[in-house]
C-alpha positions as CSV (number, residue, x, y, z in Angstrom):
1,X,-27.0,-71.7,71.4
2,X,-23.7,-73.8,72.0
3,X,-22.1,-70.5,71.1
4,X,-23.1,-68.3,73.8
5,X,-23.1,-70.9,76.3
6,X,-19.6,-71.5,75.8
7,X,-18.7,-67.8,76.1
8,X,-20.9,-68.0,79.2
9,X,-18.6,-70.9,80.8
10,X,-15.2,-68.5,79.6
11,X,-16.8,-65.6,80.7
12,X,-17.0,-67.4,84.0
13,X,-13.7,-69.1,84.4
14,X,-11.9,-65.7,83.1
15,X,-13.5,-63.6,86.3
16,X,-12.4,-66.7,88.6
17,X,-9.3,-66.3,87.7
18,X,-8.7,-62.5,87.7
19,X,-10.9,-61.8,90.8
20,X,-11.5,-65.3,92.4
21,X,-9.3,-66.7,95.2
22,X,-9.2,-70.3,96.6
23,X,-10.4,-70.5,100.1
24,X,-10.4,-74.1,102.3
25,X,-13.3,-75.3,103.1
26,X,-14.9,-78.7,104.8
27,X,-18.1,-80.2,104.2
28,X,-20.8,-80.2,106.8
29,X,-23.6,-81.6,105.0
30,X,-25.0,-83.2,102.2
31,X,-29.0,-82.8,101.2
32,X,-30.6,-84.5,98.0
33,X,-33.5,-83.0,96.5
34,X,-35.5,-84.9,94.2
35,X,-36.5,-82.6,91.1
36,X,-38.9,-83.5,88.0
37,X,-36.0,-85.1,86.2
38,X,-33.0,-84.7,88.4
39,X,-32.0,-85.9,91.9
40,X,-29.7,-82.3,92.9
41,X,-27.5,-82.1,95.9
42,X,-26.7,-79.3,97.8
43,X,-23.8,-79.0,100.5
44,X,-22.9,-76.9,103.5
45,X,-19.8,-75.8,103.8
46,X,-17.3,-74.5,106.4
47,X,-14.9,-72.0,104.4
48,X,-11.8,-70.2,106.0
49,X,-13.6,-66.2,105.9
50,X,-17.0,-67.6,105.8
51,X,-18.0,-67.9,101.9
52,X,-19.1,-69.4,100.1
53,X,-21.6,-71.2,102.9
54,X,-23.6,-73.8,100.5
55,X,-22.5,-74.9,96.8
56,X,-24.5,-77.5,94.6
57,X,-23.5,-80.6,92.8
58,X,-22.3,-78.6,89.0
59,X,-19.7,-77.4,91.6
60,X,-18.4,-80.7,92.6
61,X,-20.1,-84.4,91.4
62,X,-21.6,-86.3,94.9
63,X,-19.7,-89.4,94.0
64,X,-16.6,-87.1,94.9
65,X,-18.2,-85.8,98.2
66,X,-18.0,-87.3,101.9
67,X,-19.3,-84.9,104.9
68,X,-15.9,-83.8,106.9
69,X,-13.6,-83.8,104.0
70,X,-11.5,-80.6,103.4
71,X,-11.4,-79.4,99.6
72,X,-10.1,-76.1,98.2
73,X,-12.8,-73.8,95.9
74,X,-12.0,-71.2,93.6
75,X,-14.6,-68.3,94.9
76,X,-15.3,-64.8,93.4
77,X,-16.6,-62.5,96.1
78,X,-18.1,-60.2,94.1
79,X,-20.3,-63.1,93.0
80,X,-19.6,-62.3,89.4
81,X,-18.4,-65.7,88.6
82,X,-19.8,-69.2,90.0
83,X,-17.6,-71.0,92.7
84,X,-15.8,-73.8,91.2
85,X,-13.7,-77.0,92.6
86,X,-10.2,-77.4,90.7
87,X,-9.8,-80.4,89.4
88,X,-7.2,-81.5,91.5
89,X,-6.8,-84.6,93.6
90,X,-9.2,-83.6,96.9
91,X,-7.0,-82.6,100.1
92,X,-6.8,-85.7,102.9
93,X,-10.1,-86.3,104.3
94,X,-9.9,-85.7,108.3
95,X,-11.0,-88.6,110.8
């Protein structure tokens, strides 16, 4: 099971990086939904060309979110690979 989930994740990252492109975006909102087990959060963004409009929290963790800030996602507009935050330092949060 560990097996094929890892080629899942590879699979993933691979098409980001052949057919992805990173796109600025800024974060309009923030909504927690309370699951069974889980508290999720989903977030609206703003992205230069328009996608992706909302992402979730395996995209980027909350305690690294704050409505208004500017971050950069790696998006694949075929949608054959999940969006994904780079794990770089987040770009200056605007006032």
């Amino acid at each position: 099971m560990a097996l094929i989930a890892g080629a899942m994740v590879g699979a993933n990252q691979q098409a980001l990086h052949e057919r992805g492109h990173d796109v600025a975006c800024r974060i309009t909102s923030v909504t927690q939904r309370h699951g069974s087990q889980h508290i999720n959060y989903e977030y609206r963004v703003n992205c230069d060309g328009g996608a992706p409009s909302t992402i979730n929290d395996t995209v980027m963790p909350p305690e690294d979110v704050t409505v208004g800030q500017r971050v950069v996602l790696r998006y694949d507009a075929s949608g054959a690979a999940l969006t994904s935050w780079p794990r770089t330092p987040p770009m200056a949060k605007s006032r």
